[in-house]
C-alpha positions in Angstrom: 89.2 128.6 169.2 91.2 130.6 166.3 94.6 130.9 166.9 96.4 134.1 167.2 97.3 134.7 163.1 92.9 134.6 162.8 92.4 137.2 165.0 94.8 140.0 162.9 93.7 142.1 160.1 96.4 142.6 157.1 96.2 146.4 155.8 98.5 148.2 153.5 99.8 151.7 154.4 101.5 154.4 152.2 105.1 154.3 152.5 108.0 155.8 150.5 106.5 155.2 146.5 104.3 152.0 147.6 103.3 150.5 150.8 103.9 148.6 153.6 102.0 146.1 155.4 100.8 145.7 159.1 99.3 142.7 161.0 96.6 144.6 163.2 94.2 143.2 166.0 91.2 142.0 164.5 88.9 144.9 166.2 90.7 147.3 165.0 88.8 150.1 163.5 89.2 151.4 159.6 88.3 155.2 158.2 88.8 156.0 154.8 87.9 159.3 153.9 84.3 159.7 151.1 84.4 155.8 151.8 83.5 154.8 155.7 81.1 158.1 155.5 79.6 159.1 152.2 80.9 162.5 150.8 77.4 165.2 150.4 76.4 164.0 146.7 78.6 166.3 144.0 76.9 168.2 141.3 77.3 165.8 138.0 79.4 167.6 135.4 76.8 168.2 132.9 75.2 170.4 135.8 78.3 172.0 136.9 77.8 174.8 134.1 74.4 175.8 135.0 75.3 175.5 139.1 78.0 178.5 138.2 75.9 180.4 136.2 73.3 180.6 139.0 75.6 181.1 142.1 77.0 184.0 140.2 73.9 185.5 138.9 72.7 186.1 142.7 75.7 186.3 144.7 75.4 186.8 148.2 75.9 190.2 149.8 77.0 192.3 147.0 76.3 193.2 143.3 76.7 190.7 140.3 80.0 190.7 138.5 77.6 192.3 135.1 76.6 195.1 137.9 80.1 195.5 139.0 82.1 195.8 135.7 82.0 197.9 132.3 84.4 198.5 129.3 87.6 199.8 131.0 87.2 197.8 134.2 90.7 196.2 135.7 90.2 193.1 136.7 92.5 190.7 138.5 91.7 186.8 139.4 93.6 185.4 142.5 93.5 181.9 141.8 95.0 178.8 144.1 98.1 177.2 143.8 98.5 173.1 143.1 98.4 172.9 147.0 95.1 171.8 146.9 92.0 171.8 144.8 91.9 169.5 142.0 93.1 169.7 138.4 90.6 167.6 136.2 88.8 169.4 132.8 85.9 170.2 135.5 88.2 171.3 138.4 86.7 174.7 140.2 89.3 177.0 139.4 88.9 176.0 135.4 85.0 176.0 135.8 84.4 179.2 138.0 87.3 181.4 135.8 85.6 180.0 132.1 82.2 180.9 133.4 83.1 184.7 135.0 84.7 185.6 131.6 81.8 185.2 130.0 80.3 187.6 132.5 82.7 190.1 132.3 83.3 190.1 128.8 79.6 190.3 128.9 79.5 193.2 130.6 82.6 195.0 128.2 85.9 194.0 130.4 88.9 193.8 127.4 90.7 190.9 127.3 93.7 192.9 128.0 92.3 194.0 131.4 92.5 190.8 132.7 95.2 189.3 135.0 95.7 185.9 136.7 98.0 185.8 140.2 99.2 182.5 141.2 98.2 183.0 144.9 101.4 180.9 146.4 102.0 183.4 149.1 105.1 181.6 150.3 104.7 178.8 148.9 106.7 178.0 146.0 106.2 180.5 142.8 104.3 178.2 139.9 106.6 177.0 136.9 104.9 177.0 133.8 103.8 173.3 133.9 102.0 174.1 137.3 100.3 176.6 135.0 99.1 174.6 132.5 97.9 171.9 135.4 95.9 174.7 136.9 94.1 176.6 133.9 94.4 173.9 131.5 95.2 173.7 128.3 92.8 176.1 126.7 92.9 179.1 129.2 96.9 178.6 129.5 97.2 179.4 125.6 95.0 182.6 126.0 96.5 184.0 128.9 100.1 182.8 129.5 101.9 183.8 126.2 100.6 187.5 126.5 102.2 188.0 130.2 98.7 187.8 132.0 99.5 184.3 133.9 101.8 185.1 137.3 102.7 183.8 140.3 102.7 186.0 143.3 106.4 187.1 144.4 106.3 187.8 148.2 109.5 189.8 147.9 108.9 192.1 144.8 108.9 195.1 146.7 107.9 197.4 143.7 104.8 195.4 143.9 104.0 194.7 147.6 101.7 197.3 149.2 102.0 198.2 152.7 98.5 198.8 154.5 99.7 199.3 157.6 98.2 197.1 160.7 95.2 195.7 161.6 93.1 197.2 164.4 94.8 194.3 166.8 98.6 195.6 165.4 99.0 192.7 162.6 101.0 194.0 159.7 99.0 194.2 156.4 101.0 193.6 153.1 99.0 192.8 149.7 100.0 192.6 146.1 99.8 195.8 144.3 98.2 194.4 141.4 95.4 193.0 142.8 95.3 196.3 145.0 95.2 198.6 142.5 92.9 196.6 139.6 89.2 197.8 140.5 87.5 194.4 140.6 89.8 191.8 142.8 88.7 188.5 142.2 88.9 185.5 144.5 89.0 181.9 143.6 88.4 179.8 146.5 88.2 176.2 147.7 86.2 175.1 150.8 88.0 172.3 151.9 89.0 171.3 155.1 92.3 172.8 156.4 94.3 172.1 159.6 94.7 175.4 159.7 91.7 177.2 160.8 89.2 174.9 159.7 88.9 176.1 155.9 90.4 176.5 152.7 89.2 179.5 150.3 87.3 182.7 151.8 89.3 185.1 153.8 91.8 182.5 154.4 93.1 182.7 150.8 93.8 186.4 150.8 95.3 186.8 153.8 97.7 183.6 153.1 98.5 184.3 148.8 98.7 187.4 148.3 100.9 189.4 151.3 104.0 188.4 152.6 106.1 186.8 155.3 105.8 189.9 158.0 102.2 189.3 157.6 102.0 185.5 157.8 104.4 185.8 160.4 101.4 187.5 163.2 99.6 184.0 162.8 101.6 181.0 161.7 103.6 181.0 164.9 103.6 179.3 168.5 101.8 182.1 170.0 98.9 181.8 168.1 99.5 178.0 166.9 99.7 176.7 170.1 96.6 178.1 172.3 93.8 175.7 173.3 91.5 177.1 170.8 93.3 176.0 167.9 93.7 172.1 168.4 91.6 170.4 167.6 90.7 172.6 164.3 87.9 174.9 164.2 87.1 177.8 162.6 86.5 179.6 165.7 90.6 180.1 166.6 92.5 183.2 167.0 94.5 182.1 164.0 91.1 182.3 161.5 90.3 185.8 163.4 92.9 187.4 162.1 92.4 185.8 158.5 89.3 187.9 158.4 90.9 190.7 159.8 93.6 191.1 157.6 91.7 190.4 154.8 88.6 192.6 155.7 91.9 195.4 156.7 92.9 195.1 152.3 89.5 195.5 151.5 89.0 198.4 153.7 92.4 199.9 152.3 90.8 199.0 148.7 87.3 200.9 149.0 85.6 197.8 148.0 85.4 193.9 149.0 86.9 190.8 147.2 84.1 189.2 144.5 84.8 185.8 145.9 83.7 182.5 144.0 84.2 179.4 146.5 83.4 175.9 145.5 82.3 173.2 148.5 84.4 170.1 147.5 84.5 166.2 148.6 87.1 163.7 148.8 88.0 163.5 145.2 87.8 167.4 144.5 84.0 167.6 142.7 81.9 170.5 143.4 79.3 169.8 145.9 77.9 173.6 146.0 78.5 176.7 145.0 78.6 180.4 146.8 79.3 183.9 145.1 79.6 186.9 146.7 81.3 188.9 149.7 83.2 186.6 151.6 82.3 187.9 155.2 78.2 186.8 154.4 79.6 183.8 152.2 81.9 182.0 154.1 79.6 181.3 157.4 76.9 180.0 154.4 79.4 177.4 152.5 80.8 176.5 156.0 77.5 175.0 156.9 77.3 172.8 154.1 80.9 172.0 154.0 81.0 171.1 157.8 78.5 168.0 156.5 81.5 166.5 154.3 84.6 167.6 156.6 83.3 167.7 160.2 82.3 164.0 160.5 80.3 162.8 163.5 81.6 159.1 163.0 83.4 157.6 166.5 81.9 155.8 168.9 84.9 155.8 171.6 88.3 157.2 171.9 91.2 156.2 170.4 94.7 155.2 171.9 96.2 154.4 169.0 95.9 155.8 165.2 98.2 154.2 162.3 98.4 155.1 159.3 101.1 155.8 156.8 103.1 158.4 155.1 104.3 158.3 151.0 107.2 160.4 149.6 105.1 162.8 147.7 102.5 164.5 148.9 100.8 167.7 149.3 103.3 170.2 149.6 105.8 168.3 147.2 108.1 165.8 146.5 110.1 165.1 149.8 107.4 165.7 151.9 107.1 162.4 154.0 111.1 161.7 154.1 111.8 165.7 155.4 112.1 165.4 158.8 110.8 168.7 159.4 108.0 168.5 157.1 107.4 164.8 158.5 106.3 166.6 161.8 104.1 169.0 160.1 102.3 166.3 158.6 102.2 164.4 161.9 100.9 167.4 163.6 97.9 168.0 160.3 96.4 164.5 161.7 96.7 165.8 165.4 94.9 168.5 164.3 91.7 167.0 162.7 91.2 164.0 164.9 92.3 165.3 168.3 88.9 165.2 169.1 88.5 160.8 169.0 92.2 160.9 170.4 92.3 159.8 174.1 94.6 161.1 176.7 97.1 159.0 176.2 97.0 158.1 172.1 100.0 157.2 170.0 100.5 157.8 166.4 102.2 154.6 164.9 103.1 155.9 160.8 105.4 154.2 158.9 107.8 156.5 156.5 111.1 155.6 154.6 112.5 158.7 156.4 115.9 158.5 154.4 117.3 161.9 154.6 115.9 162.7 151.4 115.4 166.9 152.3 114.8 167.8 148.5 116.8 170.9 149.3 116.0 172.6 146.0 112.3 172.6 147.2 113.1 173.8 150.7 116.6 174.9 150.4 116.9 175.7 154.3 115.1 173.2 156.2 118.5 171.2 156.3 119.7 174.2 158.3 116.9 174.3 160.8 117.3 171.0 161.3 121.2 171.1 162.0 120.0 174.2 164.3 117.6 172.2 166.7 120.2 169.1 167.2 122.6 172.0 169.2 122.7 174.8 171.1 119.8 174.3 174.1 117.0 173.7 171.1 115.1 171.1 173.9 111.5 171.6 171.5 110.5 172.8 168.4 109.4 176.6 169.5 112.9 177.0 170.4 113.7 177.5 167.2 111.2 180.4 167.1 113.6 182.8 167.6 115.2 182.4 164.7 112.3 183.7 162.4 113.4 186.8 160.9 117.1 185.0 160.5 115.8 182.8 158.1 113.6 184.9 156.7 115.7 187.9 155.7 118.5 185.4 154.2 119.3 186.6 150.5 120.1 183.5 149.3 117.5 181.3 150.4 114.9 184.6 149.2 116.6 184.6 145.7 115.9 180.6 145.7 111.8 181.7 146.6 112.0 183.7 143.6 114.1 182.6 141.2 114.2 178.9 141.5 110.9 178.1 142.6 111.2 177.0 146.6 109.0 177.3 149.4 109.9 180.9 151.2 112.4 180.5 153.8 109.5 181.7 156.4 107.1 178.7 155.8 109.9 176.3 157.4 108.6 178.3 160.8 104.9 177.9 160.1 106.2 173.9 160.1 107.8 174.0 162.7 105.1 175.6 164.9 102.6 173.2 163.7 105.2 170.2 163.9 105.0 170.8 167.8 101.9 170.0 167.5 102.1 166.3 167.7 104.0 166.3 170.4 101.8 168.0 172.3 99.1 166.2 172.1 100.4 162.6 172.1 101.9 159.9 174.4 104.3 158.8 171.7 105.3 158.7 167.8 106.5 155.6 166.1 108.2 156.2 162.1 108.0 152.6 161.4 110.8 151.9 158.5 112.5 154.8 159.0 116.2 153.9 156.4 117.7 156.3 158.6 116.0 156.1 161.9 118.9 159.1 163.2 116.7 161.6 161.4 113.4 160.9 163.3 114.8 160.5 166.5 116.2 164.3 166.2 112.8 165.0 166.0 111.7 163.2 169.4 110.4 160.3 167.3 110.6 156.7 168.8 112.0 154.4 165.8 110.5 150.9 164.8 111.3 148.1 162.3 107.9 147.6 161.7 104.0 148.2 162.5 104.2 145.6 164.7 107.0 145.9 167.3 105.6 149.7 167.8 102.3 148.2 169.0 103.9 145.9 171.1 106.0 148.4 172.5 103.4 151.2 172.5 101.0 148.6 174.8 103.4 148.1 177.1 104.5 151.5 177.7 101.8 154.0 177.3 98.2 152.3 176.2 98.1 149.1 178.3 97.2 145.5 176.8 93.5 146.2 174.8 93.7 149.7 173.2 91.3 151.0 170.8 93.0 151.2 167.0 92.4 153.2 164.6 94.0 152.7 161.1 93.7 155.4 158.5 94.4 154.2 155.3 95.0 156.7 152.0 95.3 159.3 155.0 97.4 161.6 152.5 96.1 160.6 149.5 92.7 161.4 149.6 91.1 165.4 151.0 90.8 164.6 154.3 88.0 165.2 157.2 87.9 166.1 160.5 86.9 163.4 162.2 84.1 163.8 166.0 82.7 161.6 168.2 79.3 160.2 167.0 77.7 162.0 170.0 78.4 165.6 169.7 78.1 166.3 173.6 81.6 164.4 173.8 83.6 166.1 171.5 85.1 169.0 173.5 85.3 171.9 170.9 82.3 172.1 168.0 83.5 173.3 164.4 83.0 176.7 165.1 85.6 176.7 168.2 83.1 176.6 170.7 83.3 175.0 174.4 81.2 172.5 175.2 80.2 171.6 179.0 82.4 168.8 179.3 85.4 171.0 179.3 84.1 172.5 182.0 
């Protein structure tokens, strides 16, 4: 018979600037995203070219960018942040924008008619290295020097439209210069998102390029927290009013965006291209892209997932040691595997969780989480209230635009997705936590190490023989969302539709 040290795996999992290791049951399960379930194949680089050439010589649903421009046309890209999308010589943004130049000069667009907006919506505005990462070296030369590189400023009110509301009552803002130029251009990434199901599309515009009263009708608990939006889909009320507000701008335009959207796997390569008007494009490029992101993989539920957290991720520097921004995270995985979670799961994830807020990047998170220690704040949405307090403070606006921090506003879309977790779990261990204090005042259970939170977690909430799940790279890698293997069990399809079992 083996004895006990046999019947335990050793994995690694991200953790502060390295990782940390964990003894786990021997049948535990392991899914690495583009590794466990092969990515769609990618278009090889020295095809990428001709795969851009042909999506945008038949776009889908409207006229060619040749058709649509001639000498004297304005014309404005709206091109992603570093959130997400890649940055290598062959990324999408630098392929798609090289290859509708030549198009438009083609077709007599100036040089000097041409404008890039960084669309950060309230995310932090680009610095000049982000720039550089983004376009690369040889677009950055041509465009920055001359003025026609910016980010999007949220708050410039001399170049914020207002559109007035939606036909449901959501306030439409949108960046004069893209309203204004006559052919609007967007540069989009179909990668799964927690929110709403998709990156790029009508998700971009009506996220980049408008403002905080606008984001404010969907990033919240009344629209975060409804059934239909965990686990994600792109059936919710939250991607509804994407396409509202963004169909609502090109209404107020007279004319739709020219969208270029790239289908990407695990390490950011183009699997497919679509051109064209993003109400016909986006249910196309879902289809394919629900191949790589939605992935039919489990075979039963899981009581418990691990995985682990590093410093740095997405949204910056700070990102796993933030207590605030630890939840949202948290509440990202809740999201895209609530669907192989049982009843009862519990998220074991180790984090150095040192009080390490980065305040220059979000310069009033400290003060929300002060906030929710005092005064009645029993859960997250409690804080709701407080919206428009943190939003309309001067100094933390002035830090959005001068300093390059997140908007004081996207601390609430955090916080409304950090309930999320707790919602929809039994339990959270922050395994390594140096200051445990911090992740308790979120509602977090503490742990010295992968371990003792198992033990613990068995004997409180998943009983003796639960079914693991570790999820290595979790934050380093794009991410899916993972299904059961038989698509009758999973309780909500990636379009946001019922199935029977929910009755």
């Amino acid at each position: 018979m083996r004895n006990e040290e046999e019947k335990r795996m050793k994995l690694e999992f991200e953790y502060g600037h390295g990782t940390m290791a964990a003894e786990l049951p021997d049948n535990t399960d392991i899914f690495i995203p583009g590794e466990t379930v092969k990515d769609p194949d990618y278009i090889p680089e020295d095809k990428l070219e001709e795969a851009y050439l042909e999506s945008l010589a038949h776009p889908i649903g409207m006229p060619t960018l040749t058709e649509l421009a001639h000498k004297g046309s304005t014309v404005t890209f709206i091109v992603p942040d570093r959130v997400k999308g890649g940055e290598q010589p062959t990324s999408h943004r630098k392929m798609s924008i090289k290859c509708m130049l030549k198009e438009l000069y083609a077709a007599g667009v100036e040089k000097k008619d041409i404008l890039f907006i960084i669309s950060n919506g309230l995310h932090p505005r680009s610095k000049e290295s982000d720039a550089k990462a983004i376009f690369g070296e040889e677009l950055f030369n041509e465009f920055w020097h001359t003025g026609q590189i910016i980010s999007h400023d949220s708050e410039d009110k001399e170049h914020m439209v207002d559109l007035g509301t939606t036909r449901r009552g959501d306030p439409v803002y949108m960046n004069k210069y893209v309203f204004e130029c006559d052919i609007p251009i967007l540069v989009g990434h179909v990668q799964g998102n927690p929110y709403g199901g998709y990156s790029g599309g009508y998700k971009h515009s009506a996220t980049g390029i408008t403002n905080w009263k606008s984001i404010s009708s969907h990033h919240v608990p009344s629209v975060m927290h409804r059934k239909d939006f965990t686990p994600v889909n792109g059936g919710s009320l939250m991607r509804t009013k994407f396409d509202e507000i963004s169909m609502h701008m090109e209404e107020k335009m007279g004319h739709p965006f020219f969208c270029c959207d790239a289908v990407l796997d695990t390490n950011s390569r183009q699997i497919a291209i679509y051109s064209g008007y993003a109400k016909e494009m986006m249910p196309i490029s879902w289809k394919l892209a629900d191949k790589r992101t939605y992935v039919h993989w489990a075979e039963k539920k899981y009581d418990v997932l691990v995985f682990g957290m590093p410093q740095k991720f997405h949204y910056g520097d700070g990102m796993g040691t933030n207590p605030i921004m630890m939840m949202q995270a948290l509440s990202a995985q809740v999201l895209r595997y609530k669907r192989i979670m049982s009843d009862n799961c519990v998220i074991i994830c180790s984090s150095l969780c040192n009080g390490f807020f980065h305040d220059e990047l979000w310069p009033y998170l400290r003060e929300m989480y002060d906030m929710f220690q005092h005064d009645y704040m029993n859960t997250l949405p409690d804080m709701n209230r407080y919206g428009e307090y943190f939003a309309t403070n001067e100094e933390y606006i002035r830090k959005y635009r001068f300093t390059n921090a997140f908007h004081p506003f996207h601390g609430f879309s955090m916080i409304s997705c950090g309930h999320i977790a707790e919602m929809n779990t039994s339990a959270i261990y922050i395994v390594g936590a140096q200051e445990p204090g911090y992740a308790r005042g979120m509602g977090l259970k503490t742990r010295a190490t992968f371990e003792e939170a198992l033990e613990d977690a068995k004997k409180k909430f998943v009983g003796e023989n639960p079914n693991v799940l570790a999820l290595p790279m979790t934050f380093k890698k794009a991410a899916v969302h993972l299904c059961m293997k038989n698509p009758e069990e999973d309780c909500m399809d990636a379009y946001g539709h019922c199935h029977p079992c929910m009755g």
